[in-house]
C-alpha positions as CSV (number, residue, x, y, z in Angstrom):
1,X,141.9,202.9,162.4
2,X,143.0,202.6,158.5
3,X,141.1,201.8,155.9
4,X,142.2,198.2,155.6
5,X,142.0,197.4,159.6
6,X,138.4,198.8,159.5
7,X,137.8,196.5,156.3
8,X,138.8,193.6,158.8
9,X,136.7,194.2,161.3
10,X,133.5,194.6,159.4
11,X,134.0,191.7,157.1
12,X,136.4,189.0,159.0
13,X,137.7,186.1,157.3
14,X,136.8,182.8,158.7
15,X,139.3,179.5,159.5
16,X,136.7,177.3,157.4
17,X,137.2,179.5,154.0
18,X,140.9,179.9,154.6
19,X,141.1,176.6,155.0
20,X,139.1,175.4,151.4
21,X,140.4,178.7,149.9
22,X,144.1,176.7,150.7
23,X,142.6,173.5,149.3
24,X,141.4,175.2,146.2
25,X,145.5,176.7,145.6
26,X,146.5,173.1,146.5
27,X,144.5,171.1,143.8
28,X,144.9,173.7,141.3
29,X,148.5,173.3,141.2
30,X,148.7,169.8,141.7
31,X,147.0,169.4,138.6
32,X,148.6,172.3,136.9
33,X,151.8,170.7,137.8
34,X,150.8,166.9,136.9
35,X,149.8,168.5,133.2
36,X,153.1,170.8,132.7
37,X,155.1,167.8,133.7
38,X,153.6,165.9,130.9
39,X,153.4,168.6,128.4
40,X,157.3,168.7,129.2
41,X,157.9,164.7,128.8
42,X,156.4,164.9,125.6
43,X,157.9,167.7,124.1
44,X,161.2,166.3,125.3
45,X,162.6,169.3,127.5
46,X,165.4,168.4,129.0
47,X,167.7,169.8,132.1
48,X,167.1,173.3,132.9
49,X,164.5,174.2,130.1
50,X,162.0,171.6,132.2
51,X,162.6,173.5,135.1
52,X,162.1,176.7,133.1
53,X,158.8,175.3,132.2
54,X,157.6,174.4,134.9
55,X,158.1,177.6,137.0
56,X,157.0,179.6,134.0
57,X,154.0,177.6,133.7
58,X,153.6,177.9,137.4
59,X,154.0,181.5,137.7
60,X,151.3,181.6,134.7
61,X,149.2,180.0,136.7
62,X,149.0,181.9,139.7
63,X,148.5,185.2,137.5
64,X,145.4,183.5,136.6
65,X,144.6,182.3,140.3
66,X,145.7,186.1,141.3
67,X,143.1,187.4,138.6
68,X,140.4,185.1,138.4
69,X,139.5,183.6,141.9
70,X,141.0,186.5,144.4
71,X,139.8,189.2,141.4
72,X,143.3,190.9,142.0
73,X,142.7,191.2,146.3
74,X,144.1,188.0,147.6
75,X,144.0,189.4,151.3
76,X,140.1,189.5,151.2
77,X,140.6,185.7,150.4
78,X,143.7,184.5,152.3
79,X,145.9,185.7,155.5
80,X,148.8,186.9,152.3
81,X,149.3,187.6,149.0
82,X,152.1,185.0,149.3
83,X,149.7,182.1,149.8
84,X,148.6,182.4,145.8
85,X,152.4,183.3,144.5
86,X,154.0,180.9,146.2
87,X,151.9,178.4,148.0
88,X,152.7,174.7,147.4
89,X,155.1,175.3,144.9
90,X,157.6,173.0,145.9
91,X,154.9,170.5,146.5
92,X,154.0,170.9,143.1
93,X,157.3,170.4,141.7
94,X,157.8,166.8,142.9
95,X,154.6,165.6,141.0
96,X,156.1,167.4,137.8
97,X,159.2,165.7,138.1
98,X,157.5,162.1,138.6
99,X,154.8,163.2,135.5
100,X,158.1,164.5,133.1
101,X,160.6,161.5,134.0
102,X,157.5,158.9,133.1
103,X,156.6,160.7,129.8
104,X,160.0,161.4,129.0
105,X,161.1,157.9,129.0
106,X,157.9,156.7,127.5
107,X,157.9,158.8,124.4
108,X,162.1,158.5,124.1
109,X,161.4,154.7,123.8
């Protein structure tokens, strides 16, 4: 048994903290994402550079996520490293797109 399978079996993960540790991920970057896509309607970012934003902001974030709440171990904290890279991403990219079109077209007016 290696070291990581014997780390399994003496401290399991439970359903109920995967669960709110995927909730947590989930509200941080809907937030995150609702806050870049107006930073990005405001400072007028058009096209690609919006985009660019947005996934550098959201890469930013989850350095910070991968740091601060999994304290650079995200497999004692979720089933993959993947859930805090690249969870909800795309989920987050619709509510920067509705957040950057509104603020865009309200501060171009």
């Amino acid at each position: 048994m290696d070291e990581k399978e014997r780390k399994q079996a003496i401290y399991p993960l439970s359903t109920e903290s995967l669960q709110q540790n995927g909730k947590t991920v989930y509200y941080i970057r809907s937030v995150t994402s609702t806050i870049f896509g107006v930073s990005a309607g405001i400072l007028g970012l058009e096209s690609y550079y919006g985009f660019l934003f947005y996934f550098g902001g959201t890469a930013f974030v989850s350095l910070l996520m991968f740091l601060l709440l999994a304290r650079g171990q995200p497999t004692e904290y979720f089933t993959s490293a993947k859930d805090i890279w690249a969870g909800n991403t795309l989920t987050g990219l619709s509510s920067f797109v509705l957040t950057w079109t509104l603020f865009y077209g309200l501060v171009d007016a």
